[in-house]
C-alpha atoms as one frame of an Amber mdcrd trajectory, in Angstrom:
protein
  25.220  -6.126   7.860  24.869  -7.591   4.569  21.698  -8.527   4.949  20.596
  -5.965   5.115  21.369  -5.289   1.413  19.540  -8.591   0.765  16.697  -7.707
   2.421  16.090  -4.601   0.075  17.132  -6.771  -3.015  14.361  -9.316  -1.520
  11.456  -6.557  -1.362  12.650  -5.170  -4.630  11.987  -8.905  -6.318   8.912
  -8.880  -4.590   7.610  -5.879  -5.847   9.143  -6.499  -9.170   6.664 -10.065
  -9.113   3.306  -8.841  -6.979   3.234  -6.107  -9.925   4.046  -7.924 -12.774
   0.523  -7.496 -14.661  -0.127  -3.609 -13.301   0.783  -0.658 -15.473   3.187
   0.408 -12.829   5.746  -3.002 -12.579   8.056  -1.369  -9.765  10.749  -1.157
 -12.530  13.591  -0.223 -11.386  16.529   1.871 -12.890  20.489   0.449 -13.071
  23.305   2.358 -11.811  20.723   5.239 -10.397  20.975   6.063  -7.179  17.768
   6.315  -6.588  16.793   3.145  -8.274  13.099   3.376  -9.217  13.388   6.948
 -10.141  11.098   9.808  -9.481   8.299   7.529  -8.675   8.837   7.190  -5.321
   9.318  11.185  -5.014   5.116  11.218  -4.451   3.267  10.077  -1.506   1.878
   7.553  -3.686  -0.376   3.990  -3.019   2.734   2.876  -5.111   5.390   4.520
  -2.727   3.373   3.500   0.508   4.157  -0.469  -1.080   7.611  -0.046  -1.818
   8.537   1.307   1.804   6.398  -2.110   3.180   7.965  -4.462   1.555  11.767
  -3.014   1.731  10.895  -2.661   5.238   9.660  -6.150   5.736  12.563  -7.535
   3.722  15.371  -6.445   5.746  13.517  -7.290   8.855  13.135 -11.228   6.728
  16.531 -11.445   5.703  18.408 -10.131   8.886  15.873 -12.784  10.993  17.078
 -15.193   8.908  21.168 -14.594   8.937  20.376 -15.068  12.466  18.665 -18.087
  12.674  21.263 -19.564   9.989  24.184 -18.764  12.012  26.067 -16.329   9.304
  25.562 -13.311  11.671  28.179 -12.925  14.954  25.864 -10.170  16.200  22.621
 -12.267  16.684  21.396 -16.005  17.085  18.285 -18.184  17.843  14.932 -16.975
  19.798  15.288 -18.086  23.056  11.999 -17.253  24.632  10.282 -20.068  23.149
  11.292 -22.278  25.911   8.041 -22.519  27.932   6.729 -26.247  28.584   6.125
 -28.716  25.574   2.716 -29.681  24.319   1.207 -33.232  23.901   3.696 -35.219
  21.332   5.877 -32.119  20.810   8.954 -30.327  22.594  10.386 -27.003  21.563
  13.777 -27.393  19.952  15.765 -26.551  16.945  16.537 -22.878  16.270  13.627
 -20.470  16.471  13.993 -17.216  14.343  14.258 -14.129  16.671  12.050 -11.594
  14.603  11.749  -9.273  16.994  15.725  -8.747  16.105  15.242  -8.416  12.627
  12.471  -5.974  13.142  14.681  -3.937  15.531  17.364  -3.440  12.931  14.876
  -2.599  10.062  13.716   0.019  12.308  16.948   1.191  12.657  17.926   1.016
   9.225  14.326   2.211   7.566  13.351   5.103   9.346  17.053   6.748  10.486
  16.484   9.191   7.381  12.625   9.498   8.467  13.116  11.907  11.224  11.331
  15.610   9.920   8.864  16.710  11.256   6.720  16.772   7.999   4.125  14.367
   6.143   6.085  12.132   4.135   7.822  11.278   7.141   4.743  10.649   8.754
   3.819   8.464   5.632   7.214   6.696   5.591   7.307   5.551   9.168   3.479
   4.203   9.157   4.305   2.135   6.159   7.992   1.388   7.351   6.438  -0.137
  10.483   3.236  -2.147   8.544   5.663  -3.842   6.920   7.657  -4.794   9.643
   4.434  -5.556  12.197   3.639  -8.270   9.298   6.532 -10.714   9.586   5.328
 -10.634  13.268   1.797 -11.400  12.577   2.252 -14.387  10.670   5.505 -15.909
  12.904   4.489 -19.010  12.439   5.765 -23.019  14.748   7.415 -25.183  12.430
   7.962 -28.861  13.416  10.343 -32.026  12.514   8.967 -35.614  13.187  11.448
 -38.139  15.036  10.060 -41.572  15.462  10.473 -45.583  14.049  10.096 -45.012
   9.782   8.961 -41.045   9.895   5.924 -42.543  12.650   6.242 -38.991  14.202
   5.926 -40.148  17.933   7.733 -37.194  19.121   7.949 -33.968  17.288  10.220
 -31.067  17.264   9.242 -27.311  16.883  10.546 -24.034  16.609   9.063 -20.467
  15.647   9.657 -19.622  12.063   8.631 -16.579   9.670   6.472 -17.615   6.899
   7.510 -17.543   3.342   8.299 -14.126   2.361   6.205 -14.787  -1.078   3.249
 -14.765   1.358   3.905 -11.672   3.084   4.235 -10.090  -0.460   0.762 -11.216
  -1.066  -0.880  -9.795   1.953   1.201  -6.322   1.886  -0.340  -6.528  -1.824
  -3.776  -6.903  -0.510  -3.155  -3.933   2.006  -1.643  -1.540  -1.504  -5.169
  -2.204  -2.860  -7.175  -1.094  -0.001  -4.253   1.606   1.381  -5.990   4.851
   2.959  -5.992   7.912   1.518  -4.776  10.420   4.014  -4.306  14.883   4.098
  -2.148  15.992   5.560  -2.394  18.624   8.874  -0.402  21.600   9.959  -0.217
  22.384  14.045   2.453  23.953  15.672   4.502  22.372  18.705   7.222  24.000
  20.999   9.390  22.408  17.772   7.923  24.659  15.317   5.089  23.740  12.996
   4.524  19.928  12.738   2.872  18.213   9.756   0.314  14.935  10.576  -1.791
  12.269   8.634  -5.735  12.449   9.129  -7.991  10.203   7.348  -9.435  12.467
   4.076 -12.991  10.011   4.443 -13.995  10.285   8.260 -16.753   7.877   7.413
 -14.029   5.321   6.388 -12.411   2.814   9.143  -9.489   4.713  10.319  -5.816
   2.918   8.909  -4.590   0.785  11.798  -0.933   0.492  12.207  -1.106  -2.727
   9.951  -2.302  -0.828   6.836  -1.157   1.572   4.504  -1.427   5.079   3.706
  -0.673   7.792   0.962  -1.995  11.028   0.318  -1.445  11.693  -2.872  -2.774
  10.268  -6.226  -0.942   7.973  -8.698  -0.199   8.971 -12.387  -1.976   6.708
 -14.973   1.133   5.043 -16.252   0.148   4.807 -19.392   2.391   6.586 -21.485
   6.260   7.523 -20.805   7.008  10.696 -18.086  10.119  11.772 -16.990   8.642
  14.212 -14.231   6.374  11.191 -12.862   9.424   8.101 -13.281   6.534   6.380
 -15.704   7.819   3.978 -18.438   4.426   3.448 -19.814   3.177   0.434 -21.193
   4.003  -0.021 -24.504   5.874  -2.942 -25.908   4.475  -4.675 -22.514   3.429
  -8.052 -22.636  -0.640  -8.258 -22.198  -3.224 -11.204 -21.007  -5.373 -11.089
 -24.072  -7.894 -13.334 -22.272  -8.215 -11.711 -19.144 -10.707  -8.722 -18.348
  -8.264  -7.759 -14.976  -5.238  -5.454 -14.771  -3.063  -7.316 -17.024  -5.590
  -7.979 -19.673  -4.896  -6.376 -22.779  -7.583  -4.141 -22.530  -6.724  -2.359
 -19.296  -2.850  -2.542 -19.267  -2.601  -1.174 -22.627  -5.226   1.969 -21.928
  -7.197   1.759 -24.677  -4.229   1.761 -27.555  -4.993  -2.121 -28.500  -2.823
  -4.461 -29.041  -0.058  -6.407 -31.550   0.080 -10.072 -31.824   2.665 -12.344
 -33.170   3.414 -15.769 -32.477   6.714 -17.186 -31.647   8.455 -20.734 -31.359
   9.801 -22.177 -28.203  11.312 -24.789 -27.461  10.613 -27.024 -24.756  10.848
 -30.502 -22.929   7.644 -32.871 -23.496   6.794 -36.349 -23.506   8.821 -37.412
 -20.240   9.574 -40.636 -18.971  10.875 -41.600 -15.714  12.896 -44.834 -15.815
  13.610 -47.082 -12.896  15.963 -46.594 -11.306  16.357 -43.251 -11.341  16.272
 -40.884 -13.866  13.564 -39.208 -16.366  14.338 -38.307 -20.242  12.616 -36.171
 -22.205  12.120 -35.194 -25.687  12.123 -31.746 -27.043   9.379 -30.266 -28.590
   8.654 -26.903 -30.694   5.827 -25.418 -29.968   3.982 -22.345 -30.674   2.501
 -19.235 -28.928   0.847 -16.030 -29.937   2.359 -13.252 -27.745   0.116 -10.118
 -27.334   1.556  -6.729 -26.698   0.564  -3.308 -26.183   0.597  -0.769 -28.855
């Protein structure tokens, strides 16, 4: 399905944004196979994200071929037919997530079959990802009525902007658990499992994330670890967070320069209808790491 392959190109431009300020900006690598490199060969907090939000992208973007009528394998959701409320009536096309899910699963975790830990790790996160588009399905509704007076309205089930199932998957990177990994043997041979490493901590739900093995620093360039470093990186010279200048460019300090842009100002919208603009050149320092 070829939405499939825009569901991963989704998750990758999520990543690519929810990480913009971090050391680690889920760069990824062009004609390479494996297109982020060796980062995502460790059961990393960074990995654990990555296999989320590809997840939960193909799940999005198959949901939505569905609901937009460009897939002859799928449609609408119809078991959103019960009775109406007060002032409202189910209608429209609801978007049949639990579809979308299904084929993620399919399509995730058909390589994530061994009976070892990354598996383990792989699945858990394949599924967070997915379980979060159902979480946060969502009733959207269209108002019919005299001049928009909204007497009646329509509604449907829709999945919420992917932008804000970025931002809670990137909530759930920051507080991932850190797992170790157990060895027990079955009547399949020796088996490899996920136990909490803290028992005093809240054990991971199946709508959190978990890794079990530490991230580099980023910092400075690694082949072995996929790392590009920071250098050259664009820094937030006010900011005392992750992207300030401090942080993101461990320690090294930082160039400035300033350079001219060129942009629209001093709009005016004319009746009727249209808006011109001048064009001004202004001027910004740019801070990056050393």
């Amino acid at each position: 399905m070829p939405s499939v392959a825009e569901g991963v190109k989704l998750g990758i431009q999520e990543c690519q944004h929810q990480f913009r300020g971090r050391r680690w900006n889920c760069t990824t690598i062009k004609d390479n196979l494996a297109i982020f490199g060796p980062v995502l060969d460790k059961a990393t907090r960074e990995s654990a994200f990555v296999h989320a939000i590809a997840s939960a992208g193909v799940a999005f973007a198959v949901t939505r071929s569905c609901a937009e009528g460009t897939s002859t394998t799928c449609g609408c959701d119809s078991h959103h037919k019960g009775p109406p409320g007060e002032g409202w009536k189910w209608g429209g096309c609801s978007e049949d997530a639990e579809f979308g899910v299904m084929v993620s699963r399919n399509f995730a975790d058909a390589r994530e079959t061994r009976p070892d830990a990354r598996s383990a790790m792989n699945r858990h996160n394949n599924e967070a990802g997915r379980t979060t588009i159902l979480d946060h399905m969502q009733p959207r509704c269209k108002c019919h009525g005299l001049s928009g007076s909204c007497e009646v309205k329509t509604c449907w089930w829709a999945q919420p902007d992917f932008r804000m199932l970025g931002n809670y998957l990137k909530d759930k990177y920051d507080s991932a658990s850190e797992m170790v990994v157990e060895r027990h043997r079955e009547s399949r041979g020796w088996v490899e499992t996920l136990r909490v490493k803290y028992p005093f901590f809240k054990h991971p739900t199946e709508r959190d994330l978990v890794y079990y093995e530490g991230s580099p620093n980023f910092c400075e360039p690694n082949q072995e670890t996929g790392s590009f470093g920071t250098r050259d990186r664009a820094c937030n010279v006010s900011s005392h967070g992750i992207e300030g200048c401090d942080l993101l460019c461990c320690g090294r300090g930082h160039n400035t320069r300033t350079e001219k842009r060129k942009e629209k100002c001093h709009c005016i919208f004319h009746w009727c209808c249209y808006v011109s603009c001048q064009e001004c050149l202004r001027v910004y320092d740019v801070h990056t790491c050393k």
